[in-house]
C-alpha positions as a printed NumPy array, in Angstrom:
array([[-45.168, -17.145,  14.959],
       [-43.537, -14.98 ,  12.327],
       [-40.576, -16.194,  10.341],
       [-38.021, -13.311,  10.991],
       [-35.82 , -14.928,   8.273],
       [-38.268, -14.917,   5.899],
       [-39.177, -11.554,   6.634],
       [-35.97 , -10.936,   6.073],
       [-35.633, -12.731,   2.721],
       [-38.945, -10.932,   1.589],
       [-37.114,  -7.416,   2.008],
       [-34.574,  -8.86 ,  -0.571],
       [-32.143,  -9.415,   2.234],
       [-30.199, -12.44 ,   1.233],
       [-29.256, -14.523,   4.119],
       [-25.379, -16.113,   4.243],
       [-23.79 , -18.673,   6.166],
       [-20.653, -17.01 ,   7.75 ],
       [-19.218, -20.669,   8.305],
       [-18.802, -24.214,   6.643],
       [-17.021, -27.372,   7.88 ],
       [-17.103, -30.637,   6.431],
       [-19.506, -31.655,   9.433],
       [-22.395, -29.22 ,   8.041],
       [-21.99 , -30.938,   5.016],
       [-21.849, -34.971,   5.463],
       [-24.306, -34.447,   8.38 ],
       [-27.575, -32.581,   6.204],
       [-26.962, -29.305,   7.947],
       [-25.957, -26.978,   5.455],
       [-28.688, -28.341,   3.412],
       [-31.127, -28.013,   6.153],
       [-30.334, -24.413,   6.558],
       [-30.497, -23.615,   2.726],
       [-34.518, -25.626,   2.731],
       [-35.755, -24.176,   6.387],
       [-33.836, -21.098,   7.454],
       [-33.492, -19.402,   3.796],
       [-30.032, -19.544,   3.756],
       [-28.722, -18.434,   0.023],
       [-25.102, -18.862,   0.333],
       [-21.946, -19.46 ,   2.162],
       [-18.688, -17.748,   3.293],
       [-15.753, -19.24 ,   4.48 ],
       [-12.416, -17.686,   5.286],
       [ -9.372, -18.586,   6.817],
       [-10.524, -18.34 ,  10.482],
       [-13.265, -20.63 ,   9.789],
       [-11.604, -23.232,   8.102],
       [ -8.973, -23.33 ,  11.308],
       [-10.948, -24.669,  13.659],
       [-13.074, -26.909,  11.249],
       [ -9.417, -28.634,  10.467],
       [ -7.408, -27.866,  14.267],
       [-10.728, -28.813,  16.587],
       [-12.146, -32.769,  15.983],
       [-11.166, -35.815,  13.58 ],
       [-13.693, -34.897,  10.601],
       [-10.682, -34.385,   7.97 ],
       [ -8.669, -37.539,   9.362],
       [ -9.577, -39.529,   6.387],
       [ -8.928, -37.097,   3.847],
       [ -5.063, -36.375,   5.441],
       [ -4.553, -40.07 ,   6.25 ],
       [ -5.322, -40.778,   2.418],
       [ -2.479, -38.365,   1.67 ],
       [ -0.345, -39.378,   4.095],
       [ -0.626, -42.602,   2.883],
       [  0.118, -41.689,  -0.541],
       [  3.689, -41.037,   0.933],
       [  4.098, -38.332,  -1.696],
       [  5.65 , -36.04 ,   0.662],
       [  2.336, -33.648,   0.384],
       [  3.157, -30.295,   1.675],
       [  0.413, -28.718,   4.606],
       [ -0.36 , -26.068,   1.963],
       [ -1.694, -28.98 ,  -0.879],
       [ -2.901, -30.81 ,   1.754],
       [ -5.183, -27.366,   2.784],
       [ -6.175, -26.761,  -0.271],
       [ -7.264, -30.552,  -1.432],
       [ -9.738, -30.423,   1.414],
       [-10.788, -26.816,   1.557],
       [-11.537, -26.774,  -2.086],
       [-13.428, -30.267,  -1.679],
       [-15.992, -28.934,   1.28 ],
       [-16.318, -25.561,  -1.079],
       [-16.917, -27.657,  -3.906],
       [-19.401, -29.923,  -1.858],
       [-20.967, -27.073,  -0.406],
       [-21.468, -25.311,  -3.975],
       [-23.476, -28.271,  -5.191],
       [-25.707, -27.659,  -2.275],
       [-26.442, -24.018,  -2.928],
       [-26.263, -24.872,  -7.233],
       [-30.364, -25.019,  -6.732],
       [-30.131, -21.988,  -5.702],
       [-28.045, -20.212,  -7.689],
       [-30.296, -21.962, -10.694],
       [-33.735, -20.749,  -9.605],
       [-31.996, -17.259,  -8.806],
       [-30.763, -16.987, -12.164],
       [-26.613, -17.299, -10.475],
       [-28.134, -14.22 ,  -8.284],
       [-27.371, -16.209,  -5.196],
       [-26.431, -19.775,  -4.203],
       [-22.374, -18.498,  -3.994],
       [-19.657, -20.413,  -1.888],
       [-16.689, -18.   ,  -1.313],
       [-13.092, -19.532,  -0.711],
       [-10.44 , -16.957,  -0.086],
       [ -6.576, -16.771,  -1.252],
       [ -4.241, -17.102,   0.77 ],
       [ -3.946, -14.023,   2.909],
       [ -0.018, -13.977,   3.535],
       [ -0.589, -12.222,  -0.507],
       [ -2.516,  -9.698,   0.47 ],
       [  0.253,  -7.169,  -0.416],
       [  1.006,  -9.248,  -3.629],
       [ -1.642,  -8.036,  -6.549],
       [  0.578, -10.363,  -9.019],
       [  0.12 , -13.432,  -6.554],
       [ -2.995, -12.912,  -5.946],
       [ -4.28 , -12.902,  -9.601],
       [ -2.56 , -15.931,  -9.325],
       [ -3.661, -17.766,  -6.695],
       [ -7.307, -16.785,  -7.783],
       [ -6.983, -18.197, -11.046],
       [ -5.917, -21.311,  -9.805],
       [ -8.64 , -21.937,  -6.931],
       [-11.42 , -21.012,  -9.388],
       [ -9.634, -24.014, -11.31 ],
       [ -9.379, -26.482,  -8.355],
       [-13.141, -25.749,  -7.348],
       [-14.703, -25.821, -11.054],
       [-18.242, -24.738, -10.098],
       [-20.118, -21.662, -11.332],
       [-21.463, -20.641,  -8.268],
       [-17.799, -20.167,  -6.494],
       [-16.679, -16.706,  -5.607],
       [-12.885, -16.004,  -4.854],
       [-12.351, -13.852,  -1.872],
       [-10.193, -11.007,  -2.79 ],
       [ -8.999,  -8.465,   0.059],
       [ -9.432,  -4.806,  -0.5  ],
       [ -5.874,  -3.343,   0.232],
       [ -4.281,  -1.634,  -2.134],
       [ -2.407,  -3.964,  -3.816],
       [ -5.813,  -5.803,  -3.593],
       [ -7.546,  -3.205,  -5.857],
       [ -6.061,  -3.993,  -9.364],
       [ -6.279,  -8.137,  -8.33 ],
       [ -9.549,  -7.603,  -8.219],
       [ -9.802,  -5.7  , -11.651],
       [ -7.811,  -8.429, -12.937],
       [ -9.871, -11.182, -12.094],
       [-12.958, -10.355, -12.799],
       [-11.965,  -9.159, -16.379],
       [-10.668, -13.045, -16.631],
       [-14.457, -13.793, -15.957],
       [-13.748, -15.004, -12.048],
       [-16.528, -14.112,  -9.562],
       [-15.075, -12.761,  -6.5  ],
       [-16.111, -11.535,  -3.216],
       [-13.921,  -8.378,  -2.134],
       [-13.23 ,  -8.899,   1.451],
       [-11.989,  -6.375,   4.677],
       [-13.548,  -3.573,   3.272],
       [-13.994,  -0.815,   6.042],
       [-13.671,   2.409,   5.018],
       [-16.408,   4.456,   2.413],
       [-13.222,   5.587,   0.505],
       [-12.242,   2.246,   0.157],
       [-15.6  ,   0.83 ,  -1.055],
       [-15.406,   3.437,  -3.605],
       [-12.612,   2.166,  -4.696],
       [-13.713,  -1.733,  -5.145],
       [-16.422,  -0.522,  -6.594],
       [-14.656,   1.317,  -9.466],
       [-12.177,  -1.952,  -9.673],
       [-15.026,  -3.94 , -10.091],
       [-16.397,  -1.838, -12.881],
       [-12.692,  -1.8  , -14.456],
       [-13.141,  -5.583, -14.173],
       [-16.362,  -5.663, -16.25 ],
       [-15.065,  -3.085, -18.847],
       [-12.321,  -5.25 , -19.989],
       [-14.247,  -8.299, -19.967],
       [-16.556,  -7.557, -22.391],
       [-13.441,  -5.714, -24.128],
       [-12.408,  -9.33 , -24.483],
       [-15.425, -10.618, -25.8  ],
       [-16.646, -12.504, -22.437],
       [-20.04 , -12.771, -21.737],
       [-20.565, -10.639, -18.351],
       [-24.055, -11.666, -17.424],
       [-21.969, -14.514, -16.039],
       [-19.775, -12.751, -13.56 ],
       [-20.896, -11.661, -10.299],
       [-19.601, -10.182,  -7.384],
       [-20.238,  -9.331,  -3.286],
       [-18.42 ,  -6.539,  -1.713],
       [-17.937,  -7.786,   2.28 ],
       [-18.198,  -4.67 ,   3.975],
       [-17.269,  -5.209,   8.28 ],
       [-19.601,  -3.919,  10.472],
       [-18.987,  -5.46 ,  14.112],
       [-15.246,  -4.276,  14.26 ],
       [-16.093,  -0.39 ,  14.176],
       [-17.834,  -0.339,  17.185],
       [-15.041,  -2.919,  18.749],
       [-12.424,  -0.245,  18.156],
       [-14.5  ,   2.749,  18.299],
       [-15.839,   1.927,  21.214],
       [-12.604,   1.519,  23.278],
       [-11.315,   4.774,  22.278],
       [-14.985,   6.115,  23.706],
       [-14.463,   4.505,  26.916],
       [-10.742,   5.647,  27.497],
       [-12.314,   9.037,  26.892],
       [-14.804,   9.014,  29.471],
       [-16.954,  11.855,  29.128],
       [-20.301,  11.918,  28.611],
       [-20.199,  12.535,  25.008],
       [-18.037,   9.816,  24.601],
       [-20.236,   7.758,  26.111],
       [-23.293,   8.678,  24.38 ],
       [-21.858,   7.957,  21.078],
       [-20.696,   4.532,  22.209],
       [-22.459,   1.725,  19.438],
       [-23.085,   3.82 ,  16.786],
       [-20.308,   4.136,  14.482],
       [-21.021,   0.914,  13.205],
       [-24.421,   1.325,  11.781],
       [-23.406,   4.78 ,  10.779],
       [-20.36 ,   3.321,   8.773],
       [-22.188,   0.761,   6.99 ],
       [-25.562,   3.086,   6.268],
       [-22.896,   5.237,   4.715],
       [-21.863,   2.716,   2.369],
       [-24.811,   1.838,   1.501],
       [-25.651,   5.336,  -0.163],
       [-22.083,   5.283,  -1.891],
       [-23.88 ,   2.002,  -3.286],
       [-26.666,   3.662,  -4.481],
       [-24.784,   6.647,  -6.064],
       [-22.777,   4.636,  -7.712],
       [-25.206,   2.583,  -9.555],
       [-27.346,   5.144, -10.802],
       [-24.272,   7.099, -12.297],
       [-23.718,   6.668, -15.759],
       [-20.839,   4.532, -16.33 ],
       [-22.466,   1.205, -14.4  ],
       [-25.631,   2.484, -15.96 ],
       [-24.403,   1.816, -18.996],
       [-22.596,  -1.509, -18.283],
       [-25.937,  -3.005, -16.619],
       [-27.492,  -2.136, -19.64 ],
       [-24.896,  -4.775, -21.585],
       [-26.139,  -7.294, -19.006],
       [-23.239,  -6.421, -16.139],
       [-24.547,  -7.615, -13.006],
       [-24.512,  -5.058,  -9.987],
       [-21.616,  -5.847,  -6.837],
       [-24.063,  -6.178,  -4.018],
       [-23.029,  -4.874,  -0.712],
       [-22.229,  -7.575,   1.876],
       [-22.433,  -6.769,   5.533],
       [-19.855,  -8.976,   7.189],
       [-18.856,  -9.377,  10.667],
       [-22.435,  -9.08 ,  12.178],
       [-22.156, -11.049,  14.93 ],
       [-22.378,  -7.84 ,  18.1  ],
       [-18.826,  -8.748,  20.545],
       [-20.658,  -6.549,  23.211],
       [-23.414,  -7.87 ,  25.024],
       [-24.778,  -4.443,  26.466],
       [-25.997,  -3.895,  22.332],
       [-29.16 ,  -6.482,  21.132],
       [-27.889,  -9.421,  19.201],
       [-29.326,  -8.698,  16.273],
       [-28.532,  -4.876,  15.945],
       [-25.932,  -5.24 ,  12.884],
       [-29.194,  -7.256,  11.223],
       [-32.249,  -5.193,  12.302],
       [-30.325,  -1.69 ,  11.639],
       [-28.85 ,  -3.023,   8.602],
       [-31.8  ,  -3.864,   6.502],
       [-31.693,  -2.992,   2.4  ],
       [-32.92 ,  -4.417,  -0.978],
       [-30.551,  -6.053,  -2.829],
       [-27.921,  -6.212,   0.231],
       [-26.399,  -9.267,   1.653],
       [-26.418, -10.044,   5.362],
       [-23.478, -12.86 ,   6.514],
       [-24.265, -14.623,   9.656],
       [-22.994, -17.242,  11.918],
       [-25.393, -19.92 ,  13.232],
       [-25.721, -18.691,  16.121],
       [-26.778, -15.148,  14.975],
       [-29.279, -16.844,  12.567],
       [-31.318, -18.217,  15.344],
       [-30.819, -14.917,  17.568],
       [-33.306, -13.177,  14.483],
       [-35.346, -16.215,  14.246],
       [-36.23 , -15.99 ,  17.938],
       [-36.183, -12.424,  18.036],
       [-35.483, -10.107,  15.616],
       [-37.257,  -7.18 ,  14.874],
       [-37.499,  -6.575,  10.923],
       [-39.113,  -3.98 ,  10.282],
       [-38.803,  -3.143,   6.583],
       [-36.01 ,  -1.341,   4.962],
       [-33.71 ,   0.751,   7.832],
       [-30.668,   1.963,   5.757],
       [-32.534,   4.534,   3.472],
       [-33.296,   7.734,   4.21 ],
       [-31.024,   7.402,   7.531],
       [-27.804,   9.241,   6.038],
       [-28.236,  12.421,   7.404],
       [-28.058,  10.699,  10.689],
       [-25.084,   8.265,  10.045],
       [-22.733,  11.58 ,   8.832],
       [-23.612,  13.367,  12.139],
       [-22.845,  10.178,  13.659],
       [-19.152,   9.976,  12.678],
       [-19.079,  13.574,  12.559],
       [-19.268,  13.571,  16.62 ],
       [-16.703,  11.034,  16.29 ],
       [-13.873,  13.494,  14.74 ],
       [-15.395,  16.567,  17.238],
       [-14.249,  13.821,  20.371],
       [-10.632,  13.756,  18.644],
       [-11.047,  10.158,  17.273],
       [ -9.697,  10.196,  13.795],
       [-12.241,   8.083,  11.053],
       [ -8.895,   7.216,   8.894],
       [ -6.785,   6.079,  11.722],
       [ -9.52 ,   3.578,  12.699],
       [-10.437,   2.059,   8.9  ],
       [ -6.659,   1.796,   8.13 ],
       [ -5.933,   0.182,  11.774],
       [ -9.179,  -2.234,  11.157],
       [ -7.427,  -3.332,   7.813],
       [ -4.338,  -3.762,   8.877],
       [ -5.878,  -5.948,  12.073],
       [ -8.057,  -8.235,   9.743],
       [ -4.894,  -9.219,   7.09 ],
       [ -2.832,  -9.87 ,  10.248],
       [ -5.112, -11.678,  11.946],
       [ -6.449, -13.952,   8.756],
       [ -2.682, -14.763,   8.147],
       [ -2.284, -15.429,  11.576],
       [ -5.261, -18.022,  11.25 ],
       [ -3.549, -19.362,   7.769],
       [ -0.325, -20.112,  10.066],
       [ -2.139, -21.652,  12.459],
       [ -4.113, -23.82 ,  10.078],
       [ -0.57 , -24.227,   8.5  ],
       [  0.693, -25.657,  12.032],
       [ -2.355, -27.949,  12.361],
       [ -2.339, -29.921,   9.75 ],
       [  0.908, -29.845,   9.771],
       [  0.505, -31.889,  13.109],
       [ -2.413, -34.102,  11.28 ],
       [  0.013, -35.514,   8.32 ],
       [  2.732, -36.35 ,  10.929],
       [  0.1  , -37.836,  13.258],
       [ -2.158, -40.046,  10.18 ],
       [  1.588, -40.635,   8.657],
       [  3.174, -42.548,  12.088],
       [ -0.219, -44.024,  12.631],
       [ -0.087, -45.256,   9.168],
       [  3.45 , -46.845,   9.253],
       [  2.533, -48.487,  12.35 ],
       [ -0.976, -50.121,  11.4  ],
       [  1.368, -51.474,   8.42 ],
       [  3.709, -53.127,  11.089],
       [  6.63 , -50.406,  10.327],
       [  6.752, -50.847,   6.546],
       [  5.845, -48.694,   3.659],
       [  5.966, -48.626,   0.476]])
C-alpha cells in the first residue's frame, strides 16, 4: 500500500497537526503521529484550545490546583498556565524533530490573544511574554496579519521571536508579511542577533475562499457561476505561492539568506474542504509544493492516508490558470477585495469569539473545582 503521507513528506511537504489537547499528549498520541504519520509540527489556536478546555474533565486537575491555591487566579492566568503547559509539553515532543531538521521543523505555535489584533503595541507585548512563559526553541508565536498586525510582526521577529503570521488571505496581504518579516530579519542582525535562529510560517487560509466564494456563486445562479464554483481556493493559494517564489529570488532576501536568514515558508491553513460535493483531500492534493507547509486536522490526515492522490508538485507552472480563475470571478461581479477583507474580518471575530468563550468556560471550571474544593474540606479554607 503506498504511504500517501510519506509521499507527501518526500515532496518536501511538511505535514502539521492543526490541533493539540492535553489528551493527545498524556495519552502517546501526538507522539504517535510525529513516529507513524510524519507529522512535523503542531498548531493550535484559540478555537482549538476551546473545546480541549469547555468539552471533558482533562484540565480539572490543573484548575482545581489553582483553585485551591485560593489566590483569586483570574480565567485569563488560569488559560494561559495550562495552554502554555500542553504547548510546552507538546514542544518537547516535536524538539527531535526540530533537532534532526536543523530547527527547520518540529514548531508548536501558540497564538496571542486575539481581542489585540488591532493593538500592534499589545501584541508585541503579549508575544514577548508567551515566548517567556513557554521557554522552548521550537515555539512559534502566532501573529495575525491585519494591519496593525504587520509592524508586530516586524517587531518580534527583530527581538529574535519565531512567529507564525496567521489569517492571511489576500496575495496583497502576503506581500506584505512577507516584507514585515524581512524588516524583522534586517533589524535583527542590525542588533547583533544571530538570525539562523529565527524562523517563521506564513498561515495562508485556503478552505474559507471557496466557503464565501462559493455562496455568492450560488446566489448568482447562472451557469458561469456555477462552473466556477470550487476554484477560487486553489487559485488563491497557487497565487501565493508564486508571490513566494518571486519574492525569494529578489535581491533583498537574497541577500539576507546569504547571512544565514532562514526563508518564511508558506503555510496552507484551513484545509479541511466544508463542502462535501469537493474530494476531501482537494486543498492537499492541489496544494502540493517544496518547501510549503500543509496544516491538517486528524481527520484530514487519515482522509490522504486512505486516499489521497499525490502526485508530485501541483502549484508550479499552474499560475496562468489560477489568474484566469479569479479573473472570471471579477467578470461575474464578485469583487476579490471585498471577499479577502470580509474573510479577515470573519476569522479575528470569530477567534475572539472562541477566546470569550474559552474565557466563559473556565470561568465555569474555577467556580466549579473552587465549591467542590471548599466542600471536600468540610466548608473551610484556608
Amino acid at each position: 500500500m503506498t504511504d500517501n503521507l510519506k509521499r507527501l513528506a518526500d515532496e518536501s511537504v511538511a505535514i502539521w497537526l492543526d490541533d493539540l489537547s492535553r489528551a493527545r499528549i498524556t495519552s502517546g498520541n501526538l507522539a504517535d503521529l510525529v513516529h507513524r504519520r510524519h507529522v512535523t509540527g503542531v498548531t493550535t489556536n484559540p478555537s482549538i484550545f476551546q473545546t480541549a478546555i469547555a468539552h471533558g474533565d482533562q484540565y480539572d486537575n490543573e484548575l482545581a490546583e489553582l483553585a485551591a491555591l485560593n489566590l483569586d487566579v483570574t480565567a485569563e492566568e488560569a488559560i494561559r498556565l495550562v495552554t502554555t503547559a500542553d504547548v510546552r509539553d507538546a514542544a518537547d515532543i516535536l524538539r527531535p524533530v526540530f533537532d534532526t531538521t536543523g530547527g527547520r521543523d518540529g514548531h508548536v505555535s501558540i497564538e496571542v490573544d486575539p481581542r489585540l489584533a488591532h493593538n500592534a503595541r499589545a501584541t508585541i507585548a503579549e508575544a514577548r511574554q508567551l515566548a517567556h512563559l513557554v521557554a522552548r526553541p521550537n515555539v512559534l508565536i502566532k501573529i495575525p496579519a491585519t494591519k496593525a498586525g504587520l509592524p508586530a510582526i516586524t517587531e518580534v521577529i527583530a527581538s529574535g521571536i519565531s512567529v507564525n503570521v496567521t489569517l492571511i488571505f489576500s496575495i496583497s496581504r502576503y506581500r506584505e508579511v512577507l516584507n514585515a518579516y524581512c524588516a524583522g530579519i534586517e533589524k535583527a542582525r542590525a542588533a547583533g542577533l544571530n538570525v539562523s535562529g529565527i524562523h517563521s510560517v506564513a498561515s495562508f487560509f485556503v478552505s474559507r475562499m471557496d466557503t464565501e466564494v462559493d455562496m455568492r456563486l450560488k446566489a448568482l445562479g447562472t451557469p458561469a457561476a456555477r462552473q466556477a464554483r470550487g476554484k477560487a481556493a486553489v487559485a488563491n493559494t497557487r497565487l501565493a505561492y508564486q508571490a513566494y517564489r518571486e519574492f525569494v529570488a529578489g535581491e533583498r532576501w537574497t541577500q539576507l539568506e546569504k547571512a544565514g536568514a532562514n526563508r518564511q515558508r508558506p503555510l496552507w491553513a484551513s484545509t479541511s474542504v466544508k463542502d462535501p460535493a469537493y474530494k476531501d483531500t482537494m486543498y492537499v492534493d492541489e496544494l502540493v509544493a517544496p518547501g510549503i507547509v500543509n496544516t491538517m486536522r486528524e481527520d484530514t490526515l487519515q482522509a490522504v492516508a486512505d486516499h489521497g492522490h499525490i502526485t508530485g508538485d501541483t502549484i508550479s507552472g499552474t499560475y496562468e490558470q489560477a489568474r484566469a480563475d479569479l479573473d472570471t470571478l471579477g467578470r461575474l461581479g464578485i469583487s476579490y477585495e471585498d471577499v479577502v477583507q470580509l474573510l479577515e474580518d470573519e476569522g479575528v471575530e470569530k477567534f475572539t469569539r472562541s477566546w470569550n468563550d474559552l474565557l466563559d468556560s473556565t470561568t465555569a471550571a474555577l467556580i466549579r473545582l473552587t465549591t467542590a474544593g471548599t466542600r471536600q474540606a468540610g466548608g473551610h479554607r484556608d
